[in-house]
C-alpha positions in Angstrom: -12.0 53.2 -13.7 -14.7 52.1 -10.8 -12.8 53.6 -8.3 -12.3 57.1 -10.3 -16.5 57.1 -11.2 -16.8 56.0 -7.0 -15.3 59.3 -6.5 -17.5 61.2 -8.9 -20.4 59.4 -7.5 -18.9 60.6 -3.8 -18.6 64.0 -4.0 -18.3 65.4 -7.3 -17.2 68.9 -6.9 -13.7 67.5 -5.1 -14.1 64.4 -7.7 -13.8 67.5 -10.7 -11.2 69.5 -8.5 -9.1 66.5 -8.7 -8.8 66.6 -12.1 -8.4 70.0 -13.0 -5.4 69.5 -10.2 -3.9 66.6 -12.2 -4.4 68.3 -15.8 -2.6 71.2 -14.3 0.1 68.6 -12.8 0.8 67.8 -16.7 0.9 70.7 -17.6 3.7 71.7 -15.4 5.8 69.0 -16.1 5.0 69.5 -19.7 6.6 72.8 -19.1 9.3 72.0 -17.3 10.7 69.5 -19.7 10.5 72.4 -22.4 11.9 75.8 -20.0 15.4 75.4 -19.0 15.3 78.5 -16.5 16.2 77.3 -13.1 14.9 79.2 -9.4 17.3 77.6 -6.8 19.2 75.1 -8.6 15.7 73.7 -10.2 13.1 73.8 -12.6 10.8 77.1 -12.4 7.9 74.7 -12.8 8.6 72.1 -9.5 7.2 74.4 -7.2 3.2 74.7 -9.2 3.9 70.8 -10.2 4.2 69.6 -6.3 1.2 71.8 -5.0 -0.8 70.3 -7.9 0.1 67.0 -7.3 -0.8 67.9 -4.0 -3.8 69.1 -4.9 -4.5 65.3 -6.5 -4.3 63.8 -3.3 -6.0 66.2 -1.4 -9.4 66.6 -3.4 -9.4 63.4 -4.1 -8.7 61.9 -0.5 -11.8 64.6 0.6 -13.8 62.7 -2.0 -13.2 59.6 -1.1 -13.7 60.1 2.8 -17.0 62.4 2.0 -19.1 59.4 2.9 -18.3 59.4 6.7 -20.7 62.4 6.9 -23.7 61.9 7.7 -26.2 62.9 5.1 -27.7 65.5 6.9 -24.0 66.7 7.0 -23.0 66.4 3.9 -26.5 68.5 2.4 -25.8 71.1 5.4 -24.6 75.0 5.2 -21.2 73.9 6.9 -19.9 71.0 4.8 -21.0 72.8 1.5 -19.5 76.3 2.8 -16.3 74.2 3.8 -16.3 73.1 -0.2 -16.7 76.1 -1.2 -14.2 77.8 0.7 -11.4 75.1 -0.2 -12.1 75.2 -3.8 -11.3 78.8 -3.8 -8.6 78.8 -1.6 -6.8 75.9 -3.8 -7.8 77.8 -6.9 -6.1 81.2 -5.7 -2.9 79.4 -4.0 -2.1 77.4 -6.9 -3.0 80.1 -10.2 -0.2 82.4 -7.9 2.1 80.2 -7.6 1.9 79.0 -10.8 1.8 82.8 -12.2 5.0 83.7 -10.1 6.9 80.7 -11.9 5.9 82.0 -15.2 8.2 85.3 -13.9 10.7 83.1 -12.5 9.9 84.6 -9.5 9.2 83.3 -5.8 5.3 82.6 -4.2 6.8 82.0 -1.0 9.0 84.3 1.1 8.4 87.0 -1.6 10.3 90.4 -1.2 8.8 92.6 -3.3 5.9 94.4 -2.6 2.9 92.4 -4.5 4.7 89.3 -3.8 4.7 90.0 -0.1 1.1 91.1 0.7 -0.4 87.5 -1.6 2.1 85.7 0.2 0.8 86.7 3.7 -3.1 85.9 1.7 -1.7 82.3 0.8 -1.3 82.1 4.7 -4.7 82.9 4.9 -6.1 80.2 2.6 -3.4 78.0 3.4 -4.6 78.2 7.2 -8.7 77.8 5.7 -8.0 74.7 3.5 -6.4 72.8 6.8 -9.1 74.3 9.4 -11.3 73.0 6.9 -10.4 69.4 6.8 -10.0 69.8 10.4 -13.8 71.2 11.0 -15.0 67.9 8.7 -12.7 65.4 11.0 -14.5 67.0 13.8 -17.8 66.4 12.3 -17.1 62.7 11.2 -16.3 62.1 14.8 -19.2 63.9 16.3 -21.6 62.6 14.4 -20.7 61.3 11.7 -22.6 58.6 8.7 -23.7 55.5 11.5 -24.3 53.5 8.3 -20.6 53.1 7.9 -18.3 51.1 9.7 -17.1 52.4 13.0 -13.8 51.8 12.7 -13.8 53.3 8.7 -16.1 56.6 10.2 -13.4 57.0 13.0 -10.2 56.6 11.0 -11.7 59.2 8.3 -12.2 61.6 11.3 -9.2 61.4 12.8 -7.1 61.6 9.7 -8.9 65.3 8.7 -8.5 66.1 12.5 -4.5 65.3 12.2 -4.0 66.6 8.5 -6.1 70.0 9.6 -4.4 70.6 13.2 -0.6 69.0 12.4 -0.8 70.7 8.8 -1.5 74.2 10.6 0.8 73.6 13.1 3.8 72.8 10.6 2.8 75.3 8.2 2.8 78.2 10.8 6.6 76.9 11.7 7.7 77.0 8.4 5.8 80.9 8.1 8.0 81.3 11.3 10.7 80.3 10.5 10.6 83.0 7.4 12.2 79.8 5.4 11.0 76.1 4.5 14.9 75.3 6.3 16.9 75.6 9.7 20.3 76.4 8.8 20.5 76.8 5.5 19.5 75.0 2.6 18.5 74.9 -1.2 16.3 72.9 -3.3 19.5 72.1 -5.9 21.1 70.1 -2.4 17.4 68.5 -2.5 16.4 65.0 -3.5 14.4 64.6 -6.6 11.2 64.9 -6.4 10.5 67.1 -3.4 13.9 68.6 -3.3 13.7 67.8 0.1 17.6 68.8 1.9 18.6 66.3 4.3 22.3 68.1 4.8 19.9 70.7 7.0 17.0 70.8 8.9 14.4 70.7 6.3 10.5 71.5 7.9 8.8 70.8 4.5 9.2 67.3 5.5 7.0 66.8 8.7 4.6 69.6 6.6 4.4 66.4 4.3 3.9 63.9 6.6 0.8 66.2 8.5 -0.7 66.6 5.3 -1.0 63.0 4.5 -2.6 61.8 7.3 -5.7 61.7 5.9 -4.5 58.8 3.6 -2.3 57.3 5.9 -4.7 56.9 9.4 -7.8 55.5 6.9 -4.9 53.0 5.4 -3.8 51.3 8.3 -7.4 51.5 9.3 -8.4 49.6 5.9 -5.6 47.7 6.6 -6.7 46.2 10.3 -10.2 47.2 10.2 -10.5 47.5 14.0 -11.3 51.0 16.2 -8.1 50.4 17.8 -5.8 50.1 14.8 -7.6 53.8 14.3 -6.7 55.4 17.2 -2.8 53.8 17.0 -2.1 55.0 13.5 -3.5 58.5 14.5 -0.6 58.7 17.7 2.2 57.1 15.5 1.3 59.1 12.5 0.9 62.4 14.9 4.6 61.4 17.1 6.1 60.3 13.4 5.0 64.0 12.0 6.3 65.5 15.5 9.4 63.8 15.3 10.5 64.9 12.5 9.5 68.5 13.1 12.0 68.4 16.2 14.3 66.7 14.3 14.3 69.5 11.4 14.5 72.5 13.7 17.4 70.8 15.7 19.1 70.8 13.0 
């Protein structure tokens, strides 16, 4: 419970963000266990239940690496309008998707006429929430908290600078691509829990991996606490994410 209260004492408006993610986690799963209708060989209710979850990691990752601002950062106009801004965007991307579920209907790749004008907004806030953690990377590293260890400070930064720039850059190829596979695919060929198809080229995967950057560079970081272990987990991360980008759109 020290680390939960740590991320309260962090930042408290991604620290409250996180929760009302997880609570809405439940809630989905809660749902799905009790709806049998199916969208694509699965439950109505994966799609909001992985953006939550999502949404868990993500606030609570931001939370956790707040910190590595320096305070005149973290009480500025930019980090508080970048708070702002995500809040919002994660608010409005997952009550949509969550709302199209409810009609059985699709958030992504939508036909219909709503459907297809918020689908091109959720590329808009899609595209804010990763410049976002990108523009806070950018900050850590510029000049970023000098109370903190260097090595901690420059992992933080890099993993927002690789979650904001990779997660645009895999996002806008699944947009693209006008579907989340090359080749064909469905989420009932998928392995439990991300549905992820490994019979075709599957993008959502190296989408994943950019996204979690910002856990996995301060890990290895944590890990080897040196500038350089930093620096390598950001290229291997970065080359693993690419990788399997190439590898999904060979396919």
């Amino acid at each position: 419970m020290s680390v939960l209260a740590e991320l309260h004492r962090r930042q408290s408006d991604f620290a409250r963000a996180g929760w009302v993610a997880l609570a809405w986690l439940l809630l989905c799963l809660m749902l799905a266990a009790l709806d049998p209708r199916l969208f694509d060989g699965v439950s109505v209710w994966v799609k909001p239940a992985k953006f939550a979850a999502s949404f868990v990691a993500w606030f609570w990752t931001l939370a956790w690496l707040w910190p590595a601002l320096s305070p005149a950062q973290q009480a500025g106009r930019v980090a508080r309008a970048v708070v702002v801004v995500m809040l919002a965007m994660a608010l409005f991307e997952q009550g949509w998707i969550t709302w199209r579920a409810a009609w059985g209907a699709p958030s992504h790749f939508a036909r219909d006429g709503l459907g297809a004008v918020v689908y091109a907004l959720m590329g808009l806030g899609a595209t804010l929430l990763v410049a976002g953690a990108a523009l806070l990377g950018l900050m850590i590293l510029w000049r970023g908290n000098a109370g903190m260890p260097r090595a901690a400070r420059l992992a933080a930064g890099l993993g927002l600078l690789v979650t904001g720039v990779l997660g645009g850059v895999t996002g806008f190829a699944i947009g693209g691509q006008g579907s989340a596979w090359v080749g064909g695919g469905s989420n009932a060929a998928g392995w439990a829990p991300f549905y992820w198809s490994f019979a075709a080229g599957d993008l959502r995967i190296a989408h994943f991996l950019a996204i979690h950057a910002m856990q996995a560079i301060p890990l290895a970081s944590w890990l080897w606490p040196r500038a350089a272990a930093a620096w390598g987990a950001a290229a291997g991360w970065a080359g693993f994410t690419w990788g399997a980008l190439l590898l999904a759109r060979a396919a």
